[in-house]
C-alpha positions as CSV (number, residue, x, y, z in Angstrom):
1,X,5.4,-3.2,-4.2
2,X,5.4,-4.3,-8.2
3,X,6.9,-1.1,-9.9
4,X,3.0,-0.7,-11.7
5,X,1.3,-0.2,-8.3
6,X,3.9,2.4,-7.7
7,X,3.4,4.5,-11.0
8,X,-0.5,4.0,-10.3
9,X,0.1,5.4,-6.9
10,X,1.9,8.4,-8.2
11,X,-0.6,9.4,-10.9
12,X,-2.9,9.6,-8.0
13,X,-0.9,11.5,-6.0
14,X,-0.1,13.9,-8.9
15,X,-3.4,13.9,-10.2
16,X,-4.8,14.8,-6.6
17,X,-2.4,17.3,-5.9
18,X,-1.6,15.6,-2.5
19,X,1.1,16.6,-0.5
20,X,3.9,15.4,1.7
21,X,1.8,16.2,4.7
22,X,-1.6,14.1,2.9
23,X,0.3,10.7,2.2
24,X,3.3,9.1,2.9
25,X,4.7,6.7,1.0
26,X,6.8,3.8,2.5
27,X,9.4,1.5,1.3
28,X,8.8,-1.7,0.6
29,X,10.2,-3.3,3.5
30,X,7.5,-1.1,5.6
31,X,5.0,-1.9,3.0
32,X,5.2,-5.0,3.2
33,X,5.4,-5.2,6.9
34,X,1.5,-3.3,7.0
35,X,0.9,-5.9,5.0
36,X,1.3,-8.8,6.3
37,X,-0.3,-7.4,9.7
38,X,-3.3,-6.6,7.7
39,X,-3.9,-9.7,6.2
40,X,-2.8,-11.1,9.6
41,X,-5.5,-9.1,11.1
42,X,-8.1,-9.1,9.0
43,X,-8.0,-12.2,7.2
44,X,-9.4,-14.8,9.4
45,X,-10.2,-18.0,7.4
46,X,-7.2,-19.8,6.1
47,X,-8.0,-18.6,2.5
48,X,-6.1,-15.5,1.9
49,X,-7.5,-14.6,-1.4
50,X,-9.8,-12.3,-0.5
């Protein structure tokens, strides 16, 4: 995940007060593992820009 994403994530997560046991974050190989299914998934038509 771009290092912005991740600082946006972690304002949110400071700024919600969430804890280990609300979110947990994964690395990027995970991350982008979820992806991938996701788009897989989800994404039907051959264009993937959403």
């Amino acid at each position: 995940m771009p290092g912005e994403v991740k600082v946006e994530i972690q304002n949110a997560i400071s700024k919600l007060k969430l804890t280990d046991s609300d979110i947990q974050l994964l690395d990027d190989a995970q991350g982008e593992k979820i992806y991938h299914e996701c788009v897989s998934y989800f994404v039907t038509s051959g264009d993937r820009r959403w």
